[in-house]
TORKOLBA-752552 format. One record per residue (C-alpha): chain; x, y, z; residue in three letters. Coordinates in Angstrom, 2 decimals. Layout:
BEGIN
+-------+---------+---------+---------+------+
| kette |       u |       v |       w | rest |
+-------+---------+---------+---------+------+
|     A |       X |       Y |       Z |  ala |
...
+-------+---------+---------+---------+------+
***
This chain:
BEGIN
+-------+---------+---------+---------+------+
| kette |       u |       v |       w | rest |
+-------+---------+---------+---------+------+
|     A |   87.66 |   63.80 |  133.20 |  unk |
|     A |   86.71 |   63.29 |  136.57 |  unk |
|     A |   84.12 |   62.82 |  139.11 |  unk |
|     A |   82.47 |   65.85 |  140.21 |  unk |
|     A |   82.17 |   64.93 |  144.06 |  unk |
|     A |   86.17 |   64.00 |  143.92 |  unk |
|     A |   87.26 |   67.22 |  142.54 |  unk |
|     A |   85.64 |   69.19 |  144.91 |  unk |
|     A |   86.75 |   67.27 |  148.23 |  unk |
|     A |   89.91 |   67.11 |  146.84 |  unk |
|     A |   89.58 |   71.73 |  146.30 |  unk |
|     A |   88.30 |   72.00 |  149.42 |  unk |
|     A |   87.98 |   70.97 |  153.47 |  unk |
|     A |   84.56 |   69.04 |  152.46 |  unk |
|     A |   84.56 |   65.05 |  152.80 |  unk |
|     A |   82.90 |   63.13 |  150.05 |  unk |
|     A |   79.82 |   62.48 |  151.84 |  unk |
|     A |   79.88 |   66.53 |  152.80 |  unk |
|     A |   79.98 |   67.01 |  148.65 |  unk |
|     A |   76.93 |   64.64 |  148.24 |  unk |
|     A |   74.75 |   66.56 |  150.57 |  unk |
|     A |   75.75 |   70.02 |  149.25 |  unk |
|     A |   74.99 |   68.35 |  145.34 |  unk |
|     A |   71.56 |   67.03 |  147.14 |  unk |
|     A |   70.87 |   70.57 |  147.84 |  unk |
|     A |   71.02 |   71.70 |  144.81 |  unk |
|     A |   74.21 |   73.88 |  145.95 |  unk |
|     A |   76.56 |   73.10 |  142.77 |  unk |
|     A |   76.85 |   73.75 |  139.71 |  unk |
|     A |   78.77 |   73.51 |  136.30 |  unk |
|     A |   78.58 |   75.62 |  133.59 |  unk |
|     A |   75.76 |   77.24 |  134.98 |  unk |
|     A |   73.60 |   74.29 |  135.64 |  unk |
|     A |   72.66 |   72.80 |  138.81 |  unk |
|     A |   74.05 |   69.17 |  139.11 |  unk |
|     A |   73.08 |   66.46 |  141.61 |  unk |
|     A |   75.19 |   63.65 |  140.61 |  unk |
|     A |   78.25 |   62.79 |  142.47 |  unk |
|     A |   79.99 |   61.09 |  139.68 |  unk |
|     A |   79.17 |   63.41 |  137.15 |  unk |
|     A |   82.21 |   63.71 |  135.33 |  unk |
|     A |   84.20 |   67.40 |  134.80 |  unk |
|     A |   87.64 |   69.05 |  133.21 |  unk |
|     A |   88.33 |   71.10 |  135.90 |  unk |
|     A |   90.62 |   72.78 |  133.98 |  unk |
|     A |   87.52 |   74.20 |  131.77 |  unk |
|     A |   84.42 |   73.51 |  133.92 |  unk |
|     A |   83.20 |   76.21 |  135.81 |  unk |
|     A |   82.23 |   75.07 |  138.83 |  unk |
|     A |   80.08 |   76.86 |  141.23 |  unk |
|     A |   79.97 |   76.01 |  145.07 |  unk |
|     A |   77.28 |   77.69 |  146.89 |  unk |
|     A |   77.40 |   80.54 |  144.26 |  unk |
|     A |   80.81 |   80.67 |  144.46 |  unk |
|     A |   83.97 |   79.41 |  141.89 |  unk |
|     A |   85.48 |   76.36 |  142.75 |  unk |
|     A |   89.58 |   77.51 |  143.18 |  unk |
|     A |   91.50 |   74.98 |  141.68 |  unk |
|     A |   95.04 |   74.79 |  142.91 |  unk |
|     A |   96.57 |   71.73 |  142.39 |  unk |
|     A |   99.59 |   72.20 |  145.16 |  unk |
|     A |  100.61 |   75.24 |  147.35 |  unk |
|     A |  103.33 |   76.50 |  148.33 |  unk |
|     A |  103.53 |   79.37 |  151.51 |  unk |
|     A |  106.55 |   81.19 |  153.12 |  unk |
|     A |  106.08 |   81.68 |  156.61 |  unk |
|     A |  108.22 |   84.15 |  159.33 |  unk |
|     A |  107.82 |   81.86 |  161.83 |  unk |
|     A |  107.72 |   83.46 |  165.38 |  unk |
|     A |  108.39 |   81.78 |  168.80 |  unk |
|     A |  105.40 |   79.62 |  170.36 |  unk |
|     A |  104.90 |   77.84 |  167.57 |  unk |
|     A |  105.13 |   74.09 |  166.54 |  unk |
|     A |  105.91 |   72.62 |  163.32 |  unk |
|     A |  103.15 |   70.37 |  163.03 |  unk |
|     A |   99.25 |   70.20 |  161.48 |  unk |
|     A |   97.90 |   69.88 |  165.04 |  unk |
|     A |   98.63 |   69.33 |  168.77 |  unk |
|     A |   96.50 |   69.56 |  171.48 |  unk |
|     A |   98.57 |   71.28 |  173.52 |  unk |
|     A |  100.39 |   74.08 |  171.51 |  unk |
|     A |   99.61 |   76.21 |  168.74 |  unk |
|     A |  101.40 |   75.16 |  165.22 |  unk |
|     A |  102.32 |   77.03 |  162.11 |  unk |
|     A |   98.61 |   76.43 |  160.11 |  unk |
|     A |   97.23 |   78.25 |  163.00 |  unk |
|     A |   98.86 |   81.41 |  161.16 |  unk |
|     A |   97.49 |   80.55 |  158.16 |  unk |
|     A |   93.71 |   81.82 |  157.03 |  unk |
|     A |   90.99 |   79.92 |  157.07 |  unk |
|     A |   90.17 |   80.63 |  153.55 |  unk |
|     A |   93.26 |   78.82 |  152.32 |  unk |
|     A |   92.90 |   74.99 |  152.15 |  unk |
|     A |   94.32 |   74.26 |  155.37 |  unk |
|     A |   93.58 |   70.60 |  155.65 |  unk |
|     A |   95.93 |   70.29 |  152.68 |  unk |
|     A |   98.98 |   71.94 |  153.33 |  unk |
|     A |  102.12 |   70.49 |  155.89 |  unk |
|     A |  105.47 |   72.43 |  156.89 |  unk |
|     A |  108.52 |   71.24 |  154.86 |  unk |
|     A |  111.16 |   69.63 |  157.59 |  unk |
|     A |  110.62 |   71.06 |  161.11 |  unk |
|     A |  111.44 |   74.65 |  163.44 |  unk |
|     A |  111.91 |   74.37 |  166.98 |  unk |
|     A |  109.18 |   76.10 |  168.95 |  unk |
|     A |  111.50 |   78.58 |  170.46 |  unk |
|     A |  113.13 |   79.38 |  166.71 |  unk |
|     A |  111.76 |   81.63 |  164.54 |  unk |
|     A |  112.35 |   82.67 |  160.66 |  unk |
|     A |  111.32 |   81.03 |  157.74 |  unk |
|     A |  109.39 |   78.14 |  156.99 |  unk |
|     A |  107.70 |   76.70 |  153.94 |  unk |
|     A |  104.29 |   74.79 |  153.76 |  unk |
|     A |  103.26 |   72.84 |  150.70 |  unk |
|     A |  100.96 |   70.18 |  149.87 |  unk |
|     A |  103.47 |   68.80 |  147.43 |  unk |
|     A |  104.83 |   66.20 |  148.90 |  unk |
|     A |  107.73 |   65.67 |  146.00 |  unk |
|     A |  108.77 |   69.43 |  146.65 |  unk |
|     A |  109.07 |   68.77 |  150.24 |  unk |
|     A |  110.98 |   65.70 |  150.08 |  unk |
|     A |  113.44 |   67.60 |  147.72 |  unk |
|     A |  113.74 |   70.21 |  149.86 |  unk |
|     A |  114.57 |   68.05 |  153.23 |  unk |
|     A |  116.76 |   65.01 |  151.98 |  unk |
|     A |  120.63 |   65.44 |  152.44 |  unk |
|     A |  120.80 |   63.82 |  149.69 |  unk |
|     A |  119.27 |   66.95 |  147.49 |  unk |
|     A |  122.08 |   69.44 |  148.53 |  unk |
|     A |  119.54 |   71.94 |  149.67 |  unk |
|     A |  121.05 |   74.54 |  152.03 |  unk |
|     A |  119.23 |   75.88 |  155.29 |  unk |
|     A |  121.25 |   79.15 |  156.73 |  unk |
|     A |  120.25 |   80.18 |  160.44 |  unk |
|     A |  121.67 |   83.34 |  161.92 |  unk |
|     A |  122.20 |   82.15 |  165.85 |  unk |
|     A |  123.31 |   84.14 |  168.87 |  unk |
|     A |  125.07 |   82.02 |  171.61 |  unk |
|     A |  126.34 |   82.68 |  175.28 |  unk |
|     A |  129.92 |   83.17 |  173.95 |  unk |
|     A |  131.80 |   84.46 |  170.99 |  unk |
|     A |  132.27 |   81.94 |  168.32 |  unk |
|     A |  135.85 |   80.96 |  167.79 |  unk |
|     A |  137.94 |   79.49 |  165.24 |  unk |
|     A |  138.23 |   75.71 |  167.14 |  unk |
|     A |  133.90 |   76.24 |  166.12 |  unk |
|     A |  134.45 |   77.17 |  162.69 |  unk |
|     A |  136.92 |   74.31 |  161.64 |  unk |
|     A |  134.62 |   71.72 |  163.76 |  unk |
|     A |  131.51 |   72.78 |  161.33 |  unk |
|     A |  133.38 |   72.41 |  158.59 |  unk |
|     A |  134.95 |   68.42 |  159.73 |  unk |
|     A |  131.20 |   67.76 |  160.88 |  unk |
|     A |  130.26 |   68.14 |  164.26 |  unk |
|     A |  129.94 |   64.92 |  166.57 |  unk |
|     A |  126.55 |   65.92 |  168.27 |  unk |
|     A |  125.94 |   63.98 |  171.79 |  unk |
|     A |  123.11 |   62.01 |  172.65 |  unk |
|     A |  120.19 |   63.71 |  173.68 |  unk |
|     A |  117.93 |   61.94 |  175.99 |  unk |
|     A |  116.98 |   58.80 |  176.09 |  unk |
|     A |  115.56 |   58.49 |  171.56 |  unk |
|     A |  118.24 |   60.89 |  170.40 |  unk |
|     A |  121.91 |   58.68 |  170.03 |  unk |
|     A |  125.37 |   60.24 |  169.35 |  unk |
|     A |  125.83 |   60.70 |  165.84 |  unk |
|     A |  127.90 |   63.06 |  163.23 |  unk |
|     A |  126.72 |   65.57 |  161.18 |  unk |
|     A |  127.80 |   66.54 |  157.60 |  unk |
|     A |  129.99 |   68.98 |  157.21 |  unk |
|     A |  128.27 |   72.87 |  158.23 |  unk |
|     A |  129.44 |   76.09 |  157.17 |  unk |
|     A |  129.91 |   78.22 |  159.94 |  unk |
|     A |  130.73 |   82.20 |  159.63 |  unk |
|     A |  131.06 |   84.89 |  162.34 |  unk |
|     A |  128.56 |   87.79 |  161.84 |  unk |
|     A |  129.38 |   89.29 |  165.26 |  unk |
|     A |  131.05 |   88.41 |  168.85 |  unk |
|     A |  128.01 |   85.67 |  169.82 |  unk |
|     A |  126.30 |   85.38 |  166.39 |  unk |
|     A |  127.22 |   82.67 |  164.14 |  unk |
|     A |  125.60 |   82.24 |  160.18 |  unk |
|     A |  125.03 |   78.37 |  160.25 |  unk |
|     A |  124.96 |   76.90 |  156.81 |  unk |
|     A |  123.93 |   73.31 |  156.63 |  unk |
|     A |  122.10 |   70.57 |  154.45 |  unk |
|     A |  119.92 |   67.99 |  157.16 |  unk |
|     A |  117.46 |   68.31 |  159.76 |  unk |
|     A |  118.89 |   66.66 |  162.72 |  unk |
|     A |  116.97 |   67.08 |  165.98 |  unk |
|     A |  118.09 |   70.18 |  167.60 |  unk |
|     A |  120.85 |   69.82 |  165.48 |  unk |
|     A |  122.13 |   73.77 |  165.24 |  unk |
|     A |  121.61 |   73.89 |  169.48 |  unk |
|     A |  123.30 |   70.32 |  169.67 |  unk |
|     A |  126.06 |   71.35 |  167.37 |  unk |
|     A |  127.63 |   73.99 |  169.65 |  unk |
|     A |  126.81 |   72.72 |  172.65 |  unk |
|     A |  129.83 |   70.11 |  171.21 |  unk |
|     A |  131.53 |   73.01 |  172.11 |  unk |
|     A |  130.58 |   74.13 |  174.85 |  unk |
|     A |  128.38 |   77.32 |  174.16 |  unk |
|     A |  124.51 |   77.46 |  174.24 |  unk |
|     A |  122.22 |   78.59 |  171.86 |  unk |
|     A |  120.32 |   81.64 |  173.18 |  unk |
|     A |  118.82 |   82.72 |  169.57 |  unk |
|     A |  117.93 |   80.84 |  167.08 |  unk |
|     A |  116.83 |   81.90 |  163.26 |  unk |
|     A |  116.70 |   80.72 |  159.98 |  unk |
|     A |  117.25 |   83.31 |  156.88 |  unk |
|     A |  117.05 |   81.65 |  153.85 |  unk |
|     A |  116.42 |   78.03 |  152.36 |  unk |
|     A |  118.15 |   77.32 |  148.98 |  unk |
|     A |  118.52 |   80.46 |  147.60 |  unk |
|     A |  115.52 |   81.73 |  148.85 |  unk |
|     A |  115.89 |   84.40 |  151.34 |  unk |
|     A |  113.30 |   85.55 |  153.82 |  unk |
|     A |  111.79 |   88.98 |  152.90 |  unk |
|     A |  113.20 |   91.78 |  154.88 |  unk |
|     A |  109.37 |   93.08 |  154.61 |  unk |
|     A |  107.93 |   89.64 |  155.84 |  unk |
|     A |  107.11 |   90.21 |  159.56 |  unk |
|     A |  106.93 |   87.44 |  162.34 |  unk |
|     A |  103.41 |   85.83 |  161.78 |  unk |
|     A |  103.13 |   86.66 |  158.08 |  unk |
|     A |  103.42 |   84.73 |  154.90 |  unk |
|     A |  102.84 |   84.61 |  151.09 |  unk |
|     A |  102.70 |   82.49 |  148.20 |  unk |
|     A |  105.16 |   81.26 |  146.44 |  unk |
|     A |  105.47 |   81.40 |  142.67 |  unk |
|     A |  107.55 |   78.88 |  140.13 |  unk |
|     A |  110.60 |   80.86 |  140.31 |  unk |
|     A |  110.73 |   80.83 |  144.50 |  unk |
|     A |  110.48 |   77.21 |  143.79 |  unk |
|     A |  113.29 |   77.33 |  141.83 |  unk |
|     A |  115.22 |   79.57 |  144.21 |  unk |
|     A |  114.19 |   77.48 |  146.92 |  unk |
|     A |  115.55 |   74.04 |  145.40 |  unk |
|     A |  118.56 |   76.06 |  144.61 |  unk |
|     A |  118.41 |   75.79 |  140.56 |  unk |
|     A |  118.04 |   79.32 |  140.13 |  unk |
+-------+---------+---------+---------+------+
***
């Protein structure tokens, strides 16, 4: 059981004191009667609770695929840009939910939001084996000499004045045509993907990711659009399906 004024802030963008007016004003209530006391205790698995006349949705984590397009940042907010939860409906819980590991604002493809924070870290530590695959288009056909670098692990320069030199793990890099490379890899390195072949010289012109895990993008997911994810995307996604 718990409190009645925590389960709703916690199902919705209200605060706590938001959820004591709203009780004040006689706008909840469970199991068909009107309640007024914050810590009025609930199941809200069998509770019906009724917010302004409509059903409390209780989700306890979400999880959203995204086809990122350009323009975007990965982050809950910035003043200056838009970010990926400014694609997302207001409806959906928006206060809640955080993109898993990062996109560059110039690179599209797909992108997963959660509030689960245990998902997400399983999805961007190394140490999880969890493969990201980008399709990217450089200023030069990809050669052997790139192919055999990927696969020792790339030494990536530094890159201004936060970024040091360091190595990367080894990446799995296969030629889909002339300029485009299929970029298989398992961190989250700054820029890493851009910084990785400019170690050899060629510059990333295009840059998008396909599939995380096992999870592929949907061919009939346009750029801007997303859906929900059920328990065996999660399972595709951590690669255990």
């Amino acid at each position: 059981m718990e409190r009645l004024d925590k389960v709703i802030s916690n199902y919705t963008e209200y605060s706590r004191s938001d959820v004591k007016k709203l009780l004040r004003d006689k706008c909840v209530t469970v199991n068909g009667t009107i309640v007024r006391e914050y810590d009025y205790k609930v199941d809200k698995e069998k509770d019906e609770i009724l917010l302004n006349g409509e059903k409390l949705n209780i989700i306890d984590n979400i999880y959203i695929a995204l086809n990122k397009p350009e323009g975007y940042i990965s982050a809950t907010e910035d003043r200056e840009s838009l970010t990926v939860l400014d694609l997302i409906e207001e409806n959906v819980i928006r206060s809640k939910i955080f993109p898993v590991g990062r996109l560059d604002k110039d690179t599209t493809g797909l992108i997963i939001l959660t509030s689960d924070g245990v998902f997400s870290h399983e999805i961007v530590s190394p140490k999880k084996h969890v493969d990201k695959v980008y399709d990217a288009t450089i200023d030069k056909p990809v050669t052997d000499e790139m192919i055999k670098g990927f696969e020792d692990g790339v030494v990536l320069r530094k890159d201004g004045c936060m970024v040091k030199e360091e190595k990367c793990m080894p990446a799995k890099l296969e030629i889909i045509e002339n300029n485009v490379g299929r970029v298989t890899l398992r961190e989250g390195k700054y820029h890493q993907v851009k910084r990785m072949f400019e170690a050899f010289g060629a510059k990333v012109v295009k840059l998008n990711r396909i599939q995380i895990g096992n999870y592929k993008l949907p061919k009939d997911l346009k750029l801007g659009e997303y859906r929900f994810l059920n328990e065996d995307d999660l399972l595709k996604i951590k690669g255990e399906k």
